[in-house]
C-alpha positions as CSV (number, residue, x, y, z in Angstrom):
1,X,-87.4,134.2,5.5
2,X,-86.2,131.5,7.8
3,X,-83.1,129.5,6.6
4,X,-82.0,126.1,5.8
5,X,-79.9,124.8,8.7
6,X,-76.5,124.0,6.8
7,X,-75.6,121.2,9.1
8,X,-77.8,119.1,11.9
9,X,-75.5,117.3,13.9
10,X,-77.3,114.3,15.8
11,X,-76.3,113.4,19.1
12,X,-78.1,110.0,20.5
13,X,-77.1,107.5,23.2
14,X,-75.8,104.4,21.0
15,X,-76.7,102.9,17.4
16,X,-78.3,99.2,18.4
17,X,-81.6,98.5,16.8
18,X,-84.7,100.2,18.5
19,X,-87.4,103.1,18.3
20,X,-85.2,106.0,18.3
21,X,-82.3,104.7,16.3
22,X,-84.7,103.4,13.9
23,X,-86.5,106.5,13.5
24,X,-82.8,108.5,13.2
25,X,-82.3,106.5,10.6
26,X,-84.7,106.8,8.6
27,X,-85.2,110.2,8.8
28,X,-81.1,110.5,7.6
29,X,-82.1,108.8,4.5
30,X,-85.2,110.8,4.0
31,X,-83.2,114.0,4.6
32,X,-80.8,113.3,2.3
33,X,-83.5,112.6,-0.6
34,X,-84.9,116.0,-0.2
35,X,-82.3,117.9,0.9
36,X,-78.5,116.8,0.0
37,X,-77.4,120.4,0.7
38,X,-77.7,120.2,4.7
39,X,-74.4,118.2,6.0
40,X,-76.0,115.7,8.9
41,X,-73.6,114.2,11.5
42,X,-74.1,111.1,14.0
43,X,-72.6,111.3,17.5
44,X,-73.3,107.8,19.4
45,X,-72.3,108.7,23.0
46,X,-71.7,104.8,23.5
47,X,-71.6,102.0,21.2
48,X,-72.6,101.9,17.7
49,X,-74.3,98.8,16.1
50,X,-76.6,97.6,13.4
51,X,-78.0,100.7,13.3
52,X,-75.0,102.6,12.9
53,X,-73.6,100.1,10.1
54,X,-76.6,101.1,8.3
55,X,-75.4,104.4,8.1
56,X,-71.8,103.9,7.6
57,X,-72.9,102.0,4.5
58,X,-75.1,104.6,3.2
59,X,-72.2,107.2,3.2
60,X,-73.4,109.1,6.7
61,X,-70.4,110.5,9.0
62,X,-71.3,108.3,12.1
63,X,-68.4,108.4,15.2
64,X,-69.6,106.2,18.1
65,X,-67.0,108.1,21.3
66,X,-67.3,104.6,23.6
67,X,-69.0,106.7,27.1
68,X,-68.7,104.2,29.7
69,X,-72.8,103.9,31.3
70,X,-70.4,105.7,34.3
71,X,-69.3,108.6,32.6
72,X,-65.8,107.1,33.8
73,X,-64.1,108.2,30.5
74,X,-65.0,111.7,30.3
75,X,-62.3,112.5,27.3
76,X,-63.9,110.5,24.7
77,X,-66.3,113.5,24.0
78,X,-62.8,115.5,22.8
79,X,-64.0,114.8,18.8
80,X,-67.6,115.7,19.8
81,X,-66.9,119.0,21.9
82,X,-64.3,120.2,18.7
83,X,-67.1,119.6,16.1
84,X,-69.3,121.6,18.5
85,X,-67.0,124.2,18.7
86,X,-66.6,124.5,15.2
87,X,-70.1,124.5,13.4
88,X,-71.4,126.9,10.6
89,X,-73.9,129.5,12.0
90,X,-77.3,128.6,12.1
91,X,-76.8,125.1,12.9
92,X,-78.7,122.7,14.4
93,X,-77.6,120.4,17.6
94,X,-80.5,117.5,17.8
95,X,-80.1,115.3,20.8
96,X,-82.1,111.9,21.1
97,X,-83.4,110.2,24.3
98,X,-82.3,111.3,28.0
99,X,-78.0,110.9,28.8
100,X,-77.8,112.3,25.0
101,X,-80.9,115.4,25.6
102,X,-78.3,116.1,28.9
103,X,-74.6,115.5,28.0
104,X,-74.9,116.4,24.3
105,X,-77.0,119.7,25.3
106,X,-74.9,121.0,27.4
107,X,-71.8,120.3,25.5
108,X,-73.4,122.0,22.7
109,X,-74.1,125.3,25.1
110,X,-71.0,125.6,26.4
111,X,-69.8,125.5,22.7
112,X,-71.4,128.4,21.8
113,X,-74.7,126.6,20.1
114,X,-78.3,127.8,21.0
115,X,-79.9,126.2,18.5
116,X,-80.9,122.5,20.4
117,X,-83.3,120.5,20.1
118,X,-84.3,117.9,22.5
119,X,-86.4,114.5,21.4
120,X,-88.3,112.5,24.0
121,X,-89.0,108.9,23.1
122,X,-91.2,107.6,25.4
123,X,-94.2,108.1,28.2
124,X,-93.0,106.0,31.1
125,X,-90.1,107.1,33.7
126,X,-91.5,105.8,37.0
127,X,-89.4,103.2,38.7
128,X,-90.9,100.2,36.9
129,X,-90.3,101.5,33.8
130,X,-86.6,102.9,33.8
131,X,-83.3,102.8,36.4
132,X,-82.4,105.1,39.1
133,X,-79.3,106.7,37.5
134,X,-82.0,107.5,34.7
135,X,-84.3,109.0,36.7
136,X,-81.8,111.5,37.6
137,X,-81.0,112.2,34.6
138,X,-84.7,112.8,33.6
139,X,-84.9,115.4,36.9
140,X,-81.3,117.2,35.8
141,X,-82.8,117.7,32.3
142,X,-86.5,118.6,33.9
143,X,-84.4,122.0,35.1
144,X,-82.2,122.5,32.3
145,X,-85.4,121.9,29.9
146,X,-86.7,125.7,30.7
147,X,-83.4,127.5,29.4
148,X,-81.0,124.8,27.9
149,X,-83.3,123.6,24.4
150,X,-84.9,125.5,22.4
151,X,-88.0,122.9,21.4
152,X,-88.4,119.3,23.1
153,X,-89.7,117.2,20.1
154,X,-91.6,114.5,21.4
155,X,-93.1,111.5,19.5
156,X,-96.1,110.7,21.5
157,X,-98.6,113.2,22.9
158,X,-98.8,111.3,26.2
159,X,-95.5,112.0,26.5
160,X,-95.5,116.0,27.0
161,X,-98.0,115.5,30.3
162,X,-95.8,113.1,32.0
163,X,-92.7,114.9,31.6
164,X,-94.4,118.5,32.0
165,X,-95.4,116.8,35.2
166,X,-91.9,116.0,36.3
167,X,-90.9,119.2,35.9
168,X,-90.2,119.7,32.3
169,X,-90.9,123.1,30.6
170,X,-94.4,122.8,28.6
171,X,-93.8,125.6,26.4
172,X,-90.7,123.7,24.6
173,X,-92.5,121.0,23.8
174,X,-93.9,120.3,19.9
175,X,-94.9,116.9,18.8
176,X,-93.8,115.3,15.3
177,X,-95.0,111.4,15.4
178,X,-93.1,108.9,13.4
179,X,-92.7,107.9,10.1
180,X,-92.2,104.6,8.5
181,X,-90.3,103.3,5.4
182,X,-93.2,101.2,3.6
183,X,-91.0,100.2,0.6
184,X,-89.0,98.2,3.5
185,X,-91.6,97.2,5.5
186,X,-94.1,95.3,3.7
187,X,-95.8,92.0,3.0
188,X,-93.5,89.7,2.0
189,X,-94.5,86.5,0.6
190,X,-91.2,84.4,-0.1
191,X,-90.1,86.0,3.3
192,X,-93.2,84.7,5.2
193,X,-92.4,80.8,3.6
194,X,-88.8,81.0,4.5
195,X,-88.9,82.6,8.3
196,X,-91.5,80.0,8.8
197,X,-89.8,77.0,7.4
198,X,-86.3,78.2,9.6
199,X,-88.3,77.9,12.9
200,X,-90.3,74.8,12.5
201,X,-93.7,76.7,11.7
202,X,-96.2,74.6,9.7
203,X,-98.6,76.7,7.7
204,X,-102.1,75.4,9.9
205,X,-100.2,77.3,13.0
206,X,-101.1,80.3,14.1
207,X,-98.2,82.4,15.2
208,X,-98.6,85.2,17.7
209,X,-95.3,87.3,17.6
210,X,-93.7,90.5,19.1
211,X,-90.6,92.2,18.4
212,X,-89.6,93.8,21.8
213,X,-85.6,94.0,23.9
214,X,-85.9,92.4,27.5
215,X,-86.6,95.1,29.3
216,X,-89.5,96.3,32.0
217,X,-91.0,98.5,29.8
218,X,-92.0,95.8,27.3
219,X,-93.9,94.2,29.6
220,X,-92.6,90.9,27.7
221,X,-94.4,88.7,31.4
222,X,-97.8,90.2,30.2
223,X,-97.2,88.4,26.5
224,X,-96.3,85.3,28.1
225,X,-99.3,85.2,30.5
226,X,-101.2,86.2,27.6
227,X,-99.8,83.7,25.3
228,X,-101.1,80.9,28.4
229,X,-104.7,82.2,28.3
230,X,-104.6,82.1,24.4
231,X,-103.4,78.9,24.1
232,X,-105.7,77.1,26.4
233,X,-108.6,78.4,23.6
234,X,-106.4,78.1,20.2
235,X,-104.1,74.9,21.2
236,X,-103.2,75.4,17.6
237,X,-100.8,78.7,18.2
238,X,-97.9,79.0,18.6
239,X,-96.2,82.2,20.0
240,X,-92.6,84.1,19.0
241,X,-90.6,87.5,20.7
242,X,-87.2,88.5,18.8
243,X,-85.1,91.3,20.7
244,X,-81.9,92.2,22.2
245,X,-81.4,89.8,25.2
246,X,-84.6,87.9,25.1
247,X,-83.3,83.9,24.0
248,X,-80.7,84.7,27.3
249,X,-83.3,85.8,29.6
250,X,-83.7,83.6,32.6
251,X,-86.7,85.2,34.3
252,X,-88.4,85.1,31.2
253,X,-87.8,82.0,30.7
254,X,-88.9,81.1,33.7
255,X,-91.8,82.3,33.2
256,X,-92.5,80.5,30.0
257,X,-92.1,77.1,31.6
258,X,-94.7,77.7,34.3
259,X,-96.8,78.5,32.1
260,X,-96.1,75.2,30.0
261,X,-95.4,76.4,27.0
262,X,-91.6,76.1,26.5
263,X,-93.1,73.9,23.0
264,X,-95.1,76.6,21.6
265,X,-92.5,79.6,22.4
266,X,-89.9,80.6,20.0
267,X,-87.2,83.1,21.4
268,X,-84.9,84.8,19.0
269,X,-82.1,87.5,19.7
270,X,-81.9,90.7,17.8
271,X,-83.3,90.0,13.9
272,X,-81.9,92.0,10.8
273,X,-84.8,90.7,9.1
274,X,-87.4,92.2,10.4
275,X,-90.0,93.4,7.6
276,X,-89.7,88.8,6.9
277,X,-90.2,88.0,10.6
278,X,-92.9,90.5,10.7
279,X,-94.4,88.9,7.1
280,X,-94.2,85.1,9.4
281,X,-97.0,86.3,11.7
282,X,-100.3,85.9,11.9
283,X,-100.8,88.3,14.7
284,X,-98.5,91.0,16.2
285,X,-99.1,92.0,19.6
286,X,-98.1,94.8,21.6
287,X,-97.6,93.9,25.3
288,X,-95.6,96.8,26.6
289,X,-96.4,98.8,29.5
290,X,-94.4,101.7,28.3
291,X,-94.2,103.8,25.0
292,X,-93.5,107.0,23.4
293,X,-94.8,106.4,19.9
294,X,-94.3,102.5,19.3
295,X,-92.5,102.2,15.9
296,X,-92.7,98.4,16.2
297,X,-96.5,98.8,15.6
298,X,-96.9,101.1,13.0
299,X,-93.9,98.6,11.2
300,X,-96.4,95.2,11.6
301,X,-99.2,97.4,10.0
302,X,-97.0,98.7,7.3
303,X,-96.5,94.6,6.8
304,X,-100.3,94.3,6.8
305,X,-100.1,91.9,10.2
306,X,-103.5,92.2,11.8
307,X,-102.5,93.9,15.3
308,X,-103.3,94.1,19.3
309,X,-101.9,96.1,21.3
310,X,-101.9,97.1,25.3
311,X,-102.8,100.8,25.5
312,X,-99.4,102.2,25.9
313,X,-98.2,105.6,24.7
314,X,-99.6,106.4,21.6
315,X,-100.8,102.8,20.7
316,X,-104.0,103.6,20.5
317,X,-103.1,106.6,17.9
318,X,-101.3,104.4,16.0
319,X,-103.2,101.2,15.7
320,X,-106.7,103.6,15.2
321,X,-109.3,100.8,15.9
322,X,-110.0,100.5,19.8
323,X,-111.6,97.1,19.4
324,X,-108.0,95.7,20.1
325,X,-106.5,98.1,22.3
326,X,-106.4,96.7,25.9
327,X,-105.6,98.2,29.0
328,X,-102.1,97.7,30.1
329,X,-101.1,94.9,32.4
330,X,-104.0,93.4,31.7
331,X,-103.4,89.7,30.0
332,X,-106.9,88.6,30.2
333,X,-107.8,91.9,28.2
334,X,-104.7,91.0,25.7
335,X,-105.8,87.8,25.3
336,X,-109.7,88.3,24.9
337,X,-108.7,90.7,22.0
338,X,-106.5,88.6,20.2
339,X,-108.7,85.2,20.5
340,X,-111.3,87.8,19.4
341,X,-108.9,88.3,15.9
342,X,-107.8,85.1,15.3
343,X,-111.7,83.9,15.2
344,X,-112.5,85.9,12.3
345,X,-113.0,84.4,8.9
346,X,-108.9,84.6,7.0
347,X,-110.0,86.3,4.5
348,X,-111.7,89.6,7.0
349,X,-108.3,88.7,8.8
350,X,-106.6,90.0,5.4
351,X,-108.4,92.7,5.1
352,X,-107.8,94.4,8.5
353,X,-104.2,93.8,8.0
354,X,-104.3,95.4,4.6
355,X,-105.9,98.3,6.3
356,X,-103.5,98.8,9.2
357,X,-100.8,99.2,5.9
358,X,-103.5,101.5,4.3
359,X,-103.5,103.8,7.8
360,X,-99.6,103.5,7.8
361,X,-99.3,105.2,4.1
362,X,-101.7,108.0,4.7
363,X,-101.1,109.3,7.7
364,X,-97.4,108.1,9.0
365,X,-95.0,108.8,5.8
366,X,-91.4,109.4,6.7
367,X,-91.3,111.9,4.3
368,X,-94.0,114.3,5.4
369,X,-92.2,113.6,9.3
370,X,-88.4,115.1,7.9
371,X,-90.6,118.3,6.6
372,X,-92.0,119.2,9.8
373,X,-88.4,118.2,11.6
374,X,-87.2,120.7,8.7
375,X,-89.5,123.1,9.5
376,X,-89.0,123.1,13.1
377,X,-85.1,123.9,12.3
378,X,-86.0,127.0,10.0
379,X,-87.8,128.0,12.9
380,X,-85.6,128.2,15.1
């Protein structure tokens, strides 16, 4: 009979709030709910952040090393490389997203491990969607991927074609979706009045939100020239996006003022209340042209926000309803789907949200996710 892994250390590119490190961390805290016995270890290769705070307040051994983005500081993986070295048998190395799949896989090799595991967290790597120095990583680890891993996790299905297409080794590939924490993220009433009162909100708006980073996989142009079409129909809207680097984005803003709508945008940075910002909404929408599995999608329905979403990644999977998927980089599409929402009676509103939250329970739990990552370690 296969055995319990007694340690998985986790190796990912830096703790600040997003899919992956979200998902890490709750998978840490369902882990150590059902099994305390396996030791679990966080390796940021850069920075940590809210993320890792989290986890230094729940007790977890997190060490971020401080990896320059130009690998000029080489040394800083000394504490890494000795832990490597010195692992039980039958460990497990898990690496998350590219620069950690490559530098912590092949620090973990070298060590002595053969028991790695790679995890993939999204479906785009053209040149719109991510930077040339990650594009080369993505090729290095295409030819490591048939003898350095043992399985490539991926979170979306789309994924495995894309990257089996750039070279990537289909028979290491296994998919295990997300899961999501629906004691956190639910409907919050008191949350909803407050958020709403901070920003200015009355209750007869209609706010239109999405929770995204500036960056070109979100697609965050698309929302705004979706948020102009909508707006000419509903002049009662109003329209919110809360990330890392959006309030300082220039281009974007740019974009929001030809539009005229620099009245009925709010831009907020990174949000550590996110299941109360989700709870202000009356609509989230997904403008991204870019996913693996979106987390920030399956989180709205877990708060029972009615959703639309451009059909990235596994959106469609997810969301389950393709009345309001629309194709990506489409903003007439976006915006015909979510006028088409927001003109249903409140109380059929309601009821779609609450069944988003149903689908989110029944087929998404974070608990049945850490039993197939569990299984998939016994395996190996």
């Amino acid at each position: 009979m296969s055995r319990m892994p007694p340690e998985v250390v986790h190796i990912i590119t830096g703790l600040q709030q997003g899919g992956a490190e979200s998902m890490l961390h709750k998978l840490l805290t369902e882990a150590r709910q059902q099994n305390p016995e396996i030791r679990q270890s966080v390796y940021a290769l850069g920075q940590s952040g809210v993320v890792g705070e989290r986890l230094c307040a729940q007790g977890f051994e997190v060490r971020a090393l401080g990896l320059s983005p130009r690998l000029g500081n080489p040394w800083v993986l000394r504490p890494l490389w000795q832990h490597l070295r010195q692992l039980p048998p039958d460990s497990v190395v898990q690496t998350w997203m590219y620069h950690a799949d490559l530098i912590g896989g092949l620090l973990a090799y070298a060590a002595g491990q053969r028991r790695i595991v790679w995890n993939i967290r999204q479906s785009g790597i053209g040149p719109a969607d991510i930077g040339r120095m990650t594009r080369w990583v993505v090729g290095l680890c295409a030819r490591l991927s048939h003898r350095l891993p043992r399985k490539i996790i991926t979170n979306a299905r789309t994924a495995q074609a894309v990257h089996v297409a750039a070279g990537y080794a289909a028979s290491r590939f296994t998919w295990i979706g997300n899961g999501f924490d629906t004691q956190r993220f639910s409907f919050q009433p008191e949350g909803r009045r407050r958020v709403r009162e901070q920003l200015g909100v009355s209750d007869q708006a209609l706010l239109i939100g999405n929770v995204a980073r500036h960056d070109p996989q979100k697609d965050l142009g698309n929302f705004v020239a979706m948020a102009r079409q909508v707006h000419q129909r509903q002049r009662h809207t109003r329209f919110l996006i809360a990330g890392r680097g959006v309030p300082s984005s220039a281009p974007l803003r740019t974009q929001i003022a030809a539009a005229g709508l620099e009245q009925a945008f709010l831009l907020l940075d990174e949000q550590q209340d996110v299941p109360a910002l989700m709870s202000a909404l009356d609509l989230f929408c997904l403008s991204s042209r870019a996913e693996g599995f979106p987390n920030v999608l399956g989180e709205a329905m877990a708060c029972e926000r009615p959703c639309v979403s451009s059909d990235c990644g596994d959106a469609g999977a997810v969301l389950g309803d393709p009345r309001w998927i629309a194709p990506t980089g489409d903003p007439e599409a976006l915006a015909d789907r979510v006028c088409a929402l927001l003109a249903l009676p409140v109380a059929q509103r309601l009821q779609l949200g609450a069944g988003h939250r149903q689908r989110i329970q029944s087929s998404f739990s974070v608990a049945s996710i850490w039993r197939d990552y569990l299984h998939l370690y016994r395996s190996l």
